[in-house]
N, CA and C atoms as a LAMMPS dump frame, in Angstrom:
ITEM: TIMESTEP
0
ITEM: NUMBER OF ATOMS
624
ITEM: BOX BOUNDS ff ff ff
-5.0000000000000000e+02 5.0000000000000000e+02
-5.0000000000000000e+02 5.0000000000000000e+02
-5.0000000000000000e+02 5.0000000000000000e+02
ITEM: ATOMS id mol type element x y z
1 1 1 N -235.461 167.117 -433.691
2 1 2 C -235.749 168.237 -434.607
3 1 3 C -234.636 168.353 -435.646
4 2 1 N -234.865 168.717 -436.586
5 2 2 C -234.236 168.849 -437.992
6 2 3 C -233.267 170.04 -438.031
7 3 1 N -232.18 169.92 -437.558
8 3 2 C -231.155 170.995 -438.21
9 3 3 C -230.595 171.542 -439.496
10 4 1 N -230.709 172.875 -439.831
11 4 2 C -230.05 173.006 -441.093
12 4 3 C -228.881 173.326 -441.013
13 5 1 N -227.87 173.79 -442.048
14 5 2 C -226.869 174.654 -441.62
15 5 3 C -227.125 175.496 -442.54
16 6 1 N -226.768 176.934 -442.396
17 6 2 C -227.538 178.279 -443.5
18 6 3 C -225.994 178.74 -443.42
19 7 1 N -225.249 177.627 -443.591
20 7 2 C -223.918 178.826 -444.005
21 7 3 C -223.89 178.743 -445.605
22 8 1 N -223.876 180.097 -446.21
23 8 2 C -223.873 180.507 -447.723
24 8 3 C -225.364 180.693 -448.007
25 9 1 N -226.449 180.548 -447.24
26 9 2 C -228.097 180.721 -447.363
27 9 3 C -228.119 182.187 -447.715
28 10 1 N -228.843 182.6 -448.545
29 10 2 C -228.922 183.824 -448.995
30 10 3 C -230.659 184.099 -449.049
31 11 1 N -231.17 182.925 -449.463
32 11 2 C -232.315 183.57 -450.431
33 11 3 C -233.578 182.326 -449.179
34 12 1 N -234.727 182.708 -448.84
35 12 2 C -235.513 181.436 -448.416
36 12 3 C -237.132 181.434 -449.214
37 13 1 N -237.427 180.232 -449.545
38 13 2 C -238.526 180.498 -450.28
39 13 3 C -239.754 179.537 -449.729
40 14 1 N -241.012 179.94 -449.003
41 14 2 C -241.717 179.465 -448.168
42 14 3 C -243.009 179.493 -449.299
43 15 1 N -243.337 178.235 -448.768
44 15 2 C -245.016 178.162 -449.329
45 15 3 C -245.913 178.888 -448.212
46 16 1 N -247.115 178.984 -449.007
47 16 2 C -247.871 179.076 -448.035
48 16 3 C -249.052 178.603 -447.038
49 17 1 N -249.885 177.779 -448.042
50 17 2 C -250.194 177.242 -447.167
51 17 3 C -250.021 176.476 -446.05
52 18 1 N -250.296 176.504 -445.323
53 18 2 C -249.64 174.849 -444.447
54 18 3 C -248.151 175.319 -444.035
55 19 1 N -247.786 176.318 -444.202
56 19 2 C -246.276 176.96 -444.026
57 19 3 C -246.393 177.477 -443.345
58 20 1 N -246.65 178.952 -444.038
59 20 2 C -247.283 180.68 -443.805
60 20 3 C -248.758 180.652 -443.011
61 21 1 N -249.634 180.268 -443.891
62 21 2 C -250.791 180.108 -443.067
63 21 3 C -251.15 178.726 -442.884
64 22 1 N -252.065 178.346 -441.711
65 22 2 C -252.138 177.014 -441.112
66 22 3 C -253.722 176.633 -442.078
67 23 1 N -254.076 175.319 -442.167
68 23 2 C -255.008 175.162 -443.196
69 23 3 C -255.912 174.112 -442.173
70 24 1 N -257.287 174.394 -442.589
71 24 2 C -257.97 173.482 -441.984
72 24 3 C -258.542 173.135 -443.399
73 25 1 N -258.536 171.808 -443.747
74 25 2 C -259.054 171.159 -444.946
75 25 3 C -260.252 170.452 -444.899
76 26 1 N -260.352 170.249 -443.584
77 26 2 C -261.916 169.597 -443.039
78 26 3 C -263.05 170.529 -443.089
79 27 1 N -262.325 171.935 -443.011
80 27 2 C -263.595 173.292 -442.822
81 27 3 C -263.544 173.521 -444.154
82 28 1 N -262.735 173.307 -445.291
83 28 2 C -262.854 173.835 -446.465
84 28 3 C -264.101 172.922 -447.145
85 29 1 N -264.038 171.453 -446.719
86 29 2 C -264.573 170.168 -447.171
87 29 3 C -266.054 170.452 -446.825
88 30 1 N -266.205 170.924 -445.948
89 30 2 C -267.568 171.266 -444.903
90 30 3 C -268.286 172.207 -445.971
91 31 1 N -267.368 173.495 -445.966
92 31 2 C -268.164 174.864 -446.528
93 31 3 C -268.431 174.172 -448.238
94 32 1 N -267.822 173.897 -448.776
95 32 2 C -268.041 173.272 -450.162
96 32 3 C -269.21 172.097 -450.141
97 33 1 N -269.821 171.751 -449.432
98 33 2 C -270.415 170.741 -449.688
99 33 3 C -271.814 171.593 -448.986
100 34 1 N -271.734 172.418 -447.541
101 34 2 C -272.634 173.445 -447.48
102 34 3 C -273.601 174.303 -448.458
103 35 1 N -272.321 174.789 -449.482
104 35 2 C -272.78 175.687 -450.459
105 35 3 C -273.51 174.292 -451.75
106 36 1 N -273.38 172.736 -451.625
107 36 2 C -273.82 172.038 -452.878
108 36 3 C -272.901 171.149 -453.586
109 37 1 N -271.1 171.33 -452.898
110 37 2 C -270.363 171.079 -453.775
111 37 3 C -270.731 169.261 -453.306
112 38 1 N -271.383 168.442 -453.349
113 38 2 C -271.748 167.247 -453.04
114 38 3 C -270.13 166.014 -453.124
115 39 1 N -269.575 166.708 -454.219
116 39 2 C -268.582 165.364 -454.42
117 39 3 C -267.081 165.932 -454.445
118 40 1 N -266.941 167.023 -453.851
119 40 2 C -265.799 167.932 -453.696
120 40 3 C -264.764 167.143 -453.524
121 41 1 N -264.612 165.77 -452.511
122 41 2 C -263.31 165.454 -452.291
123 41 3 C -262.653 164.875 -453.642
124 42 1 N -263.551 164.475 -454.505
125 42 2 C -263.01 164.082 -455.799
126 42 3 C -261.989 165.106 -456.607
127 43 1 N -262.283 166.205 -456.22
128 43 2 C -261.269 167.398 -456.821
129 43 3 C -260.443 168.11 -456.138
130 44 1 N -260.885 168.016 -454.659
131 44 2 C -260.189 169.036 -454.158
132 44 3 C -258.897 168.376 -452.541
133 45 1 N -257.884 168.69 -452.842
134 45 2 C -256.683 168.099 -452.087
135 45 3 C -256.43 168.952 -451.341
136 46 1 N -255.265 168.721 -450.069
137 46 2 C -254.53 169.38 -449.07
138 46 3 C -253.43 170.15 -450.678
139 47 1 N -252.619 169.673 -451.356
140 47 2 C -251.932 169.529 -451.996
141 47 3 C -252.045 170.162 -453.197
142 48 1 N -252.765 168.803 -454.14
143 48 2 C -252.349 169.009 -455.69
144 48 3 C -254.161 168.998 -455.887
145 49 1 N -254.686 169.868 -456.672
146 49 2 C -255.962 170.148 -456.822
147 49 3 C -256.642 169.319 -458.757
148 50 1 N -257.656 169.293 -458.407
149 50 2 C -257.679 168.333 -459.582
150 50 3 C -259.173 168.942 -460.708
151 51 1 N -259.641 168.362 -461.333
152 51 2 C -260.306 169.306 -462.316
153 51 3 C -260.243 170.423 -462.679
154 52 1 N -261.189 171.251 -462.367
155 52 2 C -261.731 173.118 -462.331
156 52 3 C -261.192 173.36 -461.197
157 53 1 N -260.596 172.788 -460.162
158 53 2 C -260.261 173.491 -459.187
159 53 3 C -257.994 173.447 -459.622
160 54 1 N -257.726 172.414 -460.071
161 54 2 C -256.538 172.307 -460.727
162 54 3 C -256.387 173.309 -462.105
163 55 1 N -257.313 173.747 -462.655
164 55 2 C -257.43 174.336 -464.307
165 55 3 C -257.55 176.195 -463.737
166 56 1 N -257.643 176.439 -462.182
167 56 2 C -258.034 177.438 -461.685
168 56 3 C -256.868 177.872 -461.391
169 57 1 N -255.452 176.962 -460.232
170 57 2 C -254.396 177.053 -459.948
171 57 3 C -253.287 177.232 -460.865
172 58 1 N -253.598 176.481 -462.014
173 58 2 C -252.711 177.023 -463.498
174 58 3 C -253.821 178.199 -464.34
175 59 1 N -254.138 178.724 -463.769
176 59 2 C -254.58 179.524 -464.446
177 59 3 C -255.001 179.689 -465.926
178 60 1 N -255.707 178.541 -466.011
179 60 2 C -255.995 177.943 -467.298
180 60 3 C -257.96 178.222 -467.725
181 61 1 N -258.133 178.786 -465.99
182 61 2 C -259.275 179.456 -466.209
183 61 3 C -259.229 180.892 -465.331
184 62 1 N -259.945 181.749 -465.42
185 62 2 C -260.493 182.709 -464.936
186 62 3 C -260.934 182.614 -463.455
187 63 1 N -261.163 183.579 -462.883
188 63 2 C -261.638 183.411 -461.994
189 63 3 C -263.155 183.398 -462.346
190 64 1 N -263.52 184.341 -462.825
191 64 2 C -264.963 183.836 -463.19
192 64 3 C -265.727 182.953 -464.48
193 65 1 N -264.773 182.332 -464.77
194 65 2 C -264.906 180.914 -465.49
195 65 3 C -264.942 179.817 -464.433
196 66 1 N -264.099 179.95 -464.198
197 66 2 C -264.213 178.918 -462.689
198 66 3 C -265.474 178.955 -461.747
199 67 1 N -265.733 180.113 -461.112
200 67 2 C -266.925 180.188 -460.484
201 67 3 C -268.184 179.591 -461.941
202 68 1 N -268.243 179.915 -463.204
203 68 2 C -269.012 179.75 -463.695
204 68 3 C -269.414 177.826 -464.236
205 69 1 N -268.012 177.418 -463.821
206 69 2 C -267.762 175.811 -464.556
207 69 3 C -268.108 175.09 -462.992
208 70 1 N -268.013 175.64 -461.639
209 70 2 C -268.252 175.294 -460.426
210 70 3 C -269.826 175.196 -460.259
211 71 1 N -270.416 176.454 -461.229
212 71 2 C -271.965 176.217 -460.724
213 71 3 C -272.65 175.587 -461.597
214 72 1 N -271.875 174.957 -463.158
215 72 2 C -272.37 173.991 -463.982
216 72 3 C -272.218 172.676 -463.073
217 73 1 N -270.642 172.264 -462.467
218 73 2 C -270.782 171.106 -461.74
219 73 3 C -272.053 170.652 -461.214
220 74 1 N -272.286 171.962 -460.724
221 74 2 C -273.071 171.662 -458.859
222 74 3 C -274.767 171.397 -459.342
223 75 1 N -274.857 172.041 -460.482
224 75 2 C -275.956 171.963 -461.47
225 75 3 C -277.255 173.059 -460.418
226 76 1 N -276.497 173.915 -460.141
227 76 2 C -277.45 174.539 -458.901
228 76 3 C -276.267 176.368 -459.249
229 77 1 N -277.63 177.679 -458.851
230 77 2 C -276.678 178.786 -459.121
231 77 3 C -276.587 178.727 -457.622
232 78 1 N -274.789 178.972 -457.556
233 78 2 C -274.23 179.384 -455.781
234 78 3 C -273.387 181.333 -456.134
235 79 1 N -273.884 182.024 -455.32
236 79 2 C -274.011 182.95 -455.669
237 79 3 C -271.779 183.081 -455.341
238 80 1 N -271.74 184.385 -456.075
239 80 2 C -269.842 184.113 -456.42
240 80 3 C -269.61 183.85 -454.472
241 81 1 N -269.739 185.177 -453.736
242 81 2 C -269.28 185.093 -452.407
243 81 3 C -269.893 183.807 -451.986
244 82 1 N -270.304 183.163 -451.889
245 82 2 C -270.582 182.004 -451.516
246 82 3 C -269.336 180.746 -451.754
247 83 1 N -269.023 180.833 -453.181
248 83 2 C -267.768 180.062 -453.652
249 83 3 C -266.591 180.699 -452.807
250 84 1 N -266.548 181.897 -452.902
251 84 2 C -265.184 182.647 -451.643
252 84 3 C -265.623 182.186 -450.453
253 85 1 N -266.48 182.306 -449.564
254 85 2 C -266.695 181.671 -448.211
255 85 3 C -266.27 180.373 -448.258
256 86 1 N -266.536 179.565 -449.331
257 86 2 C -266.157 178.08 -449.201
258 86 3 C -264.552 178.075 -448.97
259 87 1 N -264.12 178.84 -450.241
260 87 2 C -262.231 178.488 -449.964
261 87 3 C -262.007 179.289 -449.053
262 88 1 N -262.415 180.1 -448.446
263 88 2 C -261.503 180.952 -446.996
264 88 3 C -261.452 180.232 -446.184
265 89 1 N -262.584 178.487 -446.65
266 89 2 C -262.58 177.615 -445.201
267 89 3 C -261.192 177.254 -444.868
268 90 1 N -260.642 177.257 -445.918
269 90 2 C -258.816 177.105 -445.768
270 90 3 C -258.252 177.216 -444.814
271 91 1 N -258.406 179.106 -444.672
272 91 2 C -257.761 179.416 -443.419
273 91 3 C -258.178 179.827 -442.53
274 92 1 N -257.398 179.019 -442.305
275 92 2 C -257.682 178.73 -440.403
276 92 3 C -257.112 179.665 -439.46
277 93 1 N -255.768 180.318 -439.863
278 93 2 C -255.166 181.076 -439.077
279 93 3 C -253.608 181.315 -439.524
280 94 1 N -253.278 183.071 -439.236
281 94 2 C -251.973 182.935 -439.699
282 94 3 C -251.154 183.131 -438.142
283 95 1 N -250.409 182.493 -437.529
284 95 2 C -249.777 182.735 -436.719
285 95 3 C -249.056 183.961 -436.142
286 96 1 N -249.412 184.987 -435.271
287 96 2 C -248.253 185.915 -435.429
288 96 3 C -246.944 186.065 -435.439
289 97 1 N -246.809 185.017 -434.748
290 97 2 C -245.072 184.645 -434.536
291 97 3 C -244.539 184.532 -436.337
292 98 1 N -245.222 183.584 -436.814
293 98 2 C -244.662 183.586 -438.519
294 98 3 C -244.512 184.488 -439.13
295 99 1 N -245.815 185.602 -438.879
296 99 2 C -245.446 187.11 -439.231
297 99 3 C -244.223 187.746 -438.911
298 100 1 N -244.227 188.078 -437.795
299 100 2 C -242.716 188.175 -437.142
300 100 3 C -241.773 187.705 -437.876
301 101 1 N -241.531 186.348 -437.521
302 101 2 C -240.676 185.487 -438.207
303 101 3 C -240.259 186.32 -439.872
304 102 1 N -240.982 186.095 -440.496
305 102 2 C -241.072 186.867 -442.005
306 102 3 C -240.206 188.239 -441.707
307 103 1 N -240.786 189.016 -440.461
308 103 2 C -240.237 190.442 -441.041
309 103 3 C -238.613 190.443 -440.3
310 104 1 N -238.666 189.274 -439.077
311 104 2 C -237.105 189.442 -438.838
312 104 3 C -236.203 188.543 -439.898
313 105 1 N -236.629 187.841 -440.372
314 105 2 C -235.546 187.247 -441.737
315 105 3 C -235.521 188.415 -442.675
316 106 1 N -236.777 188.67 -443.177
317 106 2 C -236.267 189.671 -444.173
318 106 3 C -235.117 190.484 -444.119
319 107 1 N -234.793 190.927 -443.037
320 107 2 C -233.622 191.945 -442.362
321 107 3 C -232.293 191.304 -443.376
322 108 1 N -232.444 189.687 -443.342
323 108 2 C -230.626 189.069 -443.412
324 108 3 C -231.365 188.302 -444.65
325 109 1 N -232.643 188.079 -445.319
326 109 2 C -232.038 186.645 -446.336
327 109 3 C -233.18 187.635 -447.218
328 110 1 N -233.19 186.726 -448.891
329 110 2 C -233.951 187.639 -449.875
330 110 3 C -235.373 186.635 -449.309
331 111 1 N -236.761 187.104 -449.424
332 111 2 C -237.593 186.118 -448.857
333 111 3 C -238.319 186.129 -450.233
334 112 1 N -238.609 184.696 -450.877
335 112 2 C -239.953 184.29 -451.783
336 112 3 C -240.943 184.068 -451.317
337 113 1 N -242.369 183.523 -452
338 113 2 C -243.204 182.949 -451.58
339 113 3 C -243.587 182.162 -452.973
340 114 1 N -243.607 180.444 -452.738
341 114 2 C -244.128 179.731 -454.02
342 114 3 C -244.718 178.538 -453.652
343 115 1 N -246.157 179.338 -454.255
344 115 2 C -247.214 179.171 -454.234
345 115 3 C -248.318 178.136 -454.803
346 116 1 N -248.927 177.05 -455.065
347 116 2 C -250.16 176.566 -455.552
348 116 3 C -251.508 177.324 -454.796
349 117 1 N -251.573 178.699 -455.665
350 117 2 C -252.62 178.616 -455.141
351 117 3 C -253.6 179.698 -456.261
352 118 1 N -254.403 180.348 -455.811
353 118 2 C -255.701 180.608 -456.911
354 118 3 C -255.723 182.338 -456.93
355 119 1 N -256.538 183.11 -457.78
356 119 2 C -257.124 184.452 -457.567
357 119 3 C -258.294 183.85 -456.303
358 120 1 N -258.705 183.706 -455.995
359 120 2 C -260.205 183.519 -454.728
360 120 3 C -259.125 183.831 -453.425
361 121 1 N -257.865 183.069 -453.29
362 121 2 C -257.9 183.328 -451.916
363 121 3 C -256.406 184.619 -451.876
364 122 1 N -256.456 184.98 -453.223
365 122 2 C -254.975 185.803 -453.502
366 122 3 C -255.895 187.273 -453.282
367 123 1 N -256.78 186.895 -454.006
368 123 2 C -257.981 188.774 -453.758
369 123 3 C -257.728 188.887 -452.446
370 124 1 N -257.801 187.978 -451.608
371 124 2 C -257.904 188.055 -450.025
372 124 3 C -256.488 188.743 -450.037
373 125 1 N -255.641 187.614 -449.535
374 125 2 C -253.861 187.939 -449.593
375 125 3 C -253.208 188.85 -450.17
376 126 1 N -253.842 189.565 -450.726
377 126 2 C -253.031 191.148 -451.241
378 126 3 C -253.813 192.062 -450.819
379 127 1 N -254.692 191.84 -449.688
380 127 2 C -255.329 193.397 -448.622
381 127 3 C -254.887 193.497 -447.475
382 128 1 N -255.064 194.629 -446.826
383 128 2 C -254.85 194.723 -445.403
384 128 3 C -255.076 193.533 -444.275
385 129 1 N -256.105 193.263 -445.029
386 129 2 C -257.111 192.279 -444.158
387 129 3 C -256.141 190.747 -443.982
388 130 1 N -255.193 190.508 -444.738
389 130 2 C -254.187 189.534 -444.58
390 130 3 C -253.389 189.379 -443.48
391 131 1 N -253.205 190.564 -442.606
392 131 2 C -252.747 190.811 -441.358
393 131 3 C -253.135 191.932 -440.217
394 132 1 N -252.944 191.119 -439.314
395 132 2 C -253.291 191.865 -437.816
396 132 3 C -252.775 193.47 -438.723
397 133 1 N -251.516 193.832 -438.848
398 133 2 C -250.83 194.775 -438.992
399 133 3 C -251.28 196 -439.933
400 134 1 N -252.195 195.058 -440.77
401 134 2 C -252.882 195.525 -441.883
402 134 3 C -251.827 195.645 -443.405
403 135 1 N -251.066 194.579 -443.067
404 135 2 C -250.278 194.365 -444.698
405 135 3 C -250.606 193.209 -445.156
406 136 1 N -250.362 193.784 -446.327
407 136 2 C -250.757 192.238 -447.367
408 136 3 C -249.621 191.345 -447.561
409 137 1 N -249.732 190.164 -448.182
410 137 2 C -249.076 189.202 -448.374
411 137 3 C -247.612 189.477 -449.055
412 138 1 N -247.63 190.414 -449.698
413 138 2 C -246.48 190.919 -450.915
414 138 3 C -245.706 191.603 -450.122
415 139 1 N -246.303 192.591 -448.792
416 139 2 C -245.028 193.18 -447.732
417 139 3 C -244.536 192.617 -447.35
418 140 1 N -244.513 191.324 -447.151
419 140 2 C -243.579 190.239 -446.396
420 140 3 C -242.508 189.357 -446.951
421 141 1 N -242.572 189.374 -448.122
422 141 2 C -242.08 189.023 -449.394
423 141 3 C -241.149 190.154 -450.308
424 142 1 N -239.664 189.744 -450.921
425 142 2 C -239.233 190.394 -451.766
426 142 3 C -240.203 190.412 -453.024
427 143 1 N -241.049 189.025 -453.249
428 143 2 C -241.441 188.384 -454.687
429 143 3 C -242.376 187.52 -454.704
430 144 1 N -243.423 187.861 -454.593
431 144 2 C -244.482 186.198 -455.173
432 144 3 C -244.61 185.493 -456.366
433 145 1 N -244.499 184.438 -456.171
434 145 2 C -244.224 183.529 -457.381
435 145 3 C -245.717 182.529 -457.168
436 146 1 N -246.731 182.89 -457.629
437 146 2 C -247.889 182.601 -457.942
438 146 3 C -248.399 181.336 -458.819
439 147 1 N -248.625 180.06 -458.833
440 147 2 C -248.915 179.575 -459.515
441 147 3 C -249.994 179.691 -460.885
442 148 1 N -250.959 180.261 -460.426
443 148 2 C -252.145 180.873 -461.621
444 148 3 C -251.601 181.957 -462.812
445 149 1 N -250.245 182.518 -462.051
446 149 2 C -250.177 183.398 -462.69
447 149 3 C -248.711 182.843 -463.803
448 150 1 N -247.661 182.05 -463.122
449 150 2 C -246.666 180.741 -463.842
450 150 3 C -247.457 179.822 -465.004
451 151 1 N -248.834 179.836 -464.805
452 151 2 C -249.412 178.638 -465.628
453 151 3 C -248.556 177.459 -465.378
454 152 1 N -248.347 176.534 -464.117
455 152 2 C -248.118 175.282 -463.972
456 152 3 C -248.28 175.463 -462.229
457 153 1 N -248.271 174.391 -461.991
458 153 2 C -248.002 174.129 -460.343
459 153 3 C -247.012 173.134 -459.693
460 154 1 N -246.635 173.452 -458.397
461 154 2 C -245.188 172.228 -458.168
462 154 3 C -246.601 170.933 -457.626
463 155 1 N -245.562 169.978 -458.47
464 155 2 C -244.319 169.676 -458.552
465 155 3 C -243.659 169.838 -459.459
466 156 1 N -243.869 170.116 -460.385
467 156 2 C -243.27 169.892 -461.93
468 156 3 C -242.475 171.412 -461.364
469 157 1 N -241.197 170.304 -461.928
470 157 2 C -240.085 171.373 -461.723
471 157 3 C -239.857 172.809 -462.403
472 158 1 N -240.901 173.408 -463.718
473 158 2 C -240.837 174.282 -464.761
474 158 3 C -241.344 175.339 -463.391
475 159 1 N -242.247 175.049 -462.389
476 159 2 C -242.207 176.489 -461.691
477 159 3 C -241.01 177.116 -460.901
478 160 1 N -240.52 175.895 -460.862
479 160 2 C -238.848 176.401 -459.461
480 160 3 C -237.824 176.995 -460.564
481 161 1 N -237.868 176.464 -461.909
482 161 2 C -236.936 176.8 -462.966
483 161 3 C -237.204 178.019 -463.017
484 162 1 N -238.527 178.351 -463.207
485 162 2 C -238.992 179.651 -463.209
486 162 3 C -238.542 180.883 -462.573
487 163 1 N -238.993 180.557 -461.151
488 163 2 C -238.697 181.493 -460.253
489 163 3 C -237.062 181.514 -460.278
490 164 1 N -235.982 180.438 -460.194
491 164 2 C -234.657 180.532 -460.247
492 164 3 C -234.238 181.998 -461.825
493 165 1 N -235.189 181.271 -462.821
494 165 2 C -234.561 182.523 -463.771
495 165 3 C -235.102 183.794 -463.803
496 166 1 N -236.666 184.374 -462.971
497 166 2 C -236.722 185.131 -462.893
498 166 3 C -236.332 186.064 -462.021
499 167 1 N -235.873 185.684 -460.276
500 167 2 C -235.467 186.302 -459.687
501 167 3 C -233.738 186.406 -459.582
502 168 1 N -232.93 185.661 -460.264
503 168 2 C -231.598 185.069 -460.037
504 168 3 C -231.062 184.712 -459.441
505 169 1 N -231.622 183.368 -458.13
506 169 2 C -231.035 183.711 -457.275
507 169 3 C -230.307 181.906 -457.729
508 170 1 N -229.665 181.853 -456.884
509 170 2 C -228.893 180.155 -457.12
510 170 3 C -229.798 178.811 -456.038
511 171 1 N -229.766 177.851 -456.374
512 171 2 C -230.31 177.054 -456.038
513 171 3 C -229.963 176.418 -454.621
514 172 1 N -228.22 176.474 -454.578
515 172 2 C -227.243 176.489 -453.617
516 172 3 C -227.451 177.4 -452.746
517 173 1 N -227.937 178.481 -453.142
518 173 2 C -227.546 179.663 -451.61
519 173 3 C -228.862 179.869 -451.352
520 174 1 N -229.893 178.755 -451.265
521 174 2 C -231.912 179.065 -451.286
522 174 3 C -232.218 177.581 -450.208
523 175 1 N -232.365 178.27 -449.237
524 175 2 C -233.807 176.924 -448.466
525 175 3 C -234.769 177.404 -448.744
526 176 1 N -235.758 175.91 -449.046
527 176 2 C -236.855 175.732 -449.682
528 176 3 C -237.801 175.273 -448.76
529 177 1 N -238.951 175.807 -447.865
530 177 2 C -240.08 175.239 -447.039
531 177 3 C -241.022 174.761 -447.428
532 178 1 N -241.894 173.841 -447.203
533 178 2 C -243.039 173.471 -447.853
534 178 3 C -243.519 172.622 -447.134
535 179 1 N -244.868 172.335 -447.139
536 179 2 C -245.307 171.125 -446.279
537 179 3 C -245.536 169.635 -447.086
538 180 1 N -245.146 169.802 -448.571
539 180 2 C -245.937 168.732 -449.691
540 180 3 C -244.264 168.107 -449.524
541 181 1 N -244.356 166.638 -449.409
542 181 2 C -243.126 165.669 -449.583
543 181 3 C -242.741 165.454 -451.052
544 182 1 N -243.744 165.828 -452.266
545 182 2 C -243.678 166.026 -453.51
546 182 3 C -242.754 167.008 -453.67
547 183 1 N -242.927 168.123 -453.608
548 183 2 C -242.377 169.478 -453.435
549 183 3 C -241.256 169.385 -453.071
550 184 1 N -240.918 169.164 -451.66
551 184 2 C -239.568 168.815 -451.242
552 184 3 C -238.655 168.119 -452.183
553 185 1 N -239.029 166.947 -452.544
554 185 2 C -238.267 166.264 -453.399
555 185 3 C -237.747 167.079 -454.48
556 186 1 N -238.708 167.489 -455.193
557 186 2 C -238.451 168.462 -456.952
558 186 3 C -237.112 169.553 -456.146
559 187 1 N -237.218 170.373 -454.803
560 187 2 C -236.632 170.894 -454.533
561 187 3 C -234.994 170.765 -453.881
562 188 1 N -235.098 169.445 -453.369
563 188 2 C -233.929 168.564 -452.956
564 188 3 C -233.215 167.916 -454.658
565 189 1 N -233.861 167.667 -455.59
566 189 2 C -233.64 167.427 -457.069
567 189 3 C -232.943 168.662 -458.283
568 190 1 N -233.165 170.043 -457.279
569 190 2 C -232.645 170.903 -457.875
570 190 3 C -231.207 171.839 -457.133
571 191 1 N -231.274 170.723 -455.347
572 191 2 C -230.412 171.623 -455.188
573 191 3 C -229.618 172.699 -454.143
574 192 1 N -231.314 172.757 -453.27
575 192 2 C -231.798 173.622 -452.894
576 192 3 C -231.753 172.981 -451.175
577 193 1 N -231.586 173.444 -450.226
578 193 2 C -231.553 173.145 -448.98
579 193 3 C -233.116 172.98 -448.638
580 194 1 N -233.501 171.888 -447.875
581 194 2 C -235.293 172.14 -448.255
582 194 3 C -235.427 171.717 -446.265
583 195 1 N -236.661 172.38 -446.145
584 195 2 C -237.016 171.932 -445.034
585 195 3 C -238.785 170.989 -445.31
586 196 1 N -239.22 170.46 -444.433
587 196 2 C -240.249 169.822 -444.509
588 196 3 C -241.184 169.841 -443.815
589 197 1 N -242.392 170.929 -443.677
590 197 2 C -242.838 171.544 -442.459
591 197 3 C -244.242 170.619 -442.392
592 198 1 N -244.843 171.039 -441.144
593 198 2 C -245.864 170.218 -440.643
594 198 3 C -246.753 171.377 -440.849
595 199 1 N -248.319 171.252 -440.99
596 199 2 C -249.269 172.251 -441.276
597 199 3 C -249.115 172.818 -440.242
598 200 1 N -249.464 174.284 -439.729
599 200 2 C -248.949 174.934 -438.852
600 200 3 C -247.973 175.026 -437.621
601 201 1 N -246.699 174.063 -437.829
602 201 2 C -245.702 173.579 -437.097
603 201 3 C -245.019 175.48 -436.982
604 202 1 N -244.201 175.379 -435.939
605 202 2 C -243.398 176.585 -435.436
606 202 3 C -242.158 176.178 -436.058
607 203 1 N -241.903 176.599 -436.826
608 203 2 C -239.944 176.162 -437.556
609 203 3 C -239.713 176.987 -436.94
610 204 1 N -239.759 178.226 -436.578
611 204 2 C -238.162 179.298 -436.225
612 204 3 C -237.176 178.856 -435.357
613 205 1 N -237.303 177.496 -434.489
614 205 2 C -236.237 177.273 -434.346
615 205 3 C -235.601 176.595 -435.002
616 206 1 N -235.18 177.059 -436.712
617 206 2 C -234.308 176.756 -437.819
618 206 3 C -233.2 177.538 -437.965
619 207 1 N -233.966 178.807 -437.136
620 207 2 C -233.045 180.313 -437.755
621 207 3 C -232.608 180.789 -435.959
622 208 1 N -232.566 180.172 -435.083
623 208 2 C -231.755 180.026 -433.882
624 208 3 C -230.499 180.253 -433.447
């Protein structure tokens, strides 16, 4: 197992998928092709997302541009909740222990969250309904750093630049989690103490 050392760690900044919450990509693949999406794997990744579903994550469309350029694809009308049932196939589950985890770090380090991800599954992630506890995604967090809402997605280093100048924190005193080996890198390239997580792997014994 992978040791860090967190002496001078101040700040930790966790993705989420595949981090925070555990992802089933086979159920997402399923429900999308359920609802019509016939050739989905062509666009849609564990990772880095590609067409209308990439133009959705930079926020380069709408949410209901997107649903509307999804049901030109499909050449068929899929009613909107139908397109949300497909991406909730995502998740699979948020661990409680990670919850936990989240609210006992918060106590000692500043906590981020940075993100590739969309309005479809963020409507979700900012309700009650995001946790047993009934808090949303943002109580667990000093700060979300949103890709749709950055207009870019990691890897490209302009989102980590980002978040470094909007929240201030230093690059040196920040571990960086993520499950993408892309990611890691841009983040090991800037600096940053990085860990390299497995889709729903148990890290807390990092913070031991």
């Amino acid at each position: 197992m992978q040791k860090i050392d967190l002496n001078g760690i101040k700040n930790i900044i966790f993705d989420l998928g595949g981090v925070v919450v555990t992802l089933d990509f086979d159920e997402a693949l399923r429900r999308f092709k359920e609802i019509g999406c016939d050739e989905i794997e062509k666009v849609l990744d564990p990772y880095h997302q590609r067409g209308i579903f990439l133009a959705l994550e930079e926020g380069k469309l709408s949410q209901q541009e997107y649903y509307d350029a999804l049901r030109r694809e499909a050449g068929k009308f899929i009613p909107n909740e139908r397109i949300e049932y497909a991406w909730m196939g995502f998740m699979k589950e948020i661990p409680a222990s990670k919850l936990n985890l989240l609210e006992r770090l918060k106590e000692k380090y500043r906590l981020f969250l940075l993100s590739n991800t969309n309005p479809v599954i963020m409507s979700w992630a900012l309700t009650p309904a995001f946790s047993p506890q009934g808090k949303s995604i943002d109580q667990f967090f000093d700060k979300l750093y949103l890709s749709y809402k950055i207009g870019c997605t990691k890897p490209a280093p302009a989102i980590y630049e980002y978040l470094f100048r909007d929240s201030g924190i230093k690059a040196e005193e920040t571990l960086f989690i993520d499950d993408g080996a892309a990611n890691i890198e841009i983040g090991n390239r800037l600096g940053m103490k990085t860990y390299l997580a497995k889709n729903g792997e148990d890290f807390s014994y990092l913070f031991d």
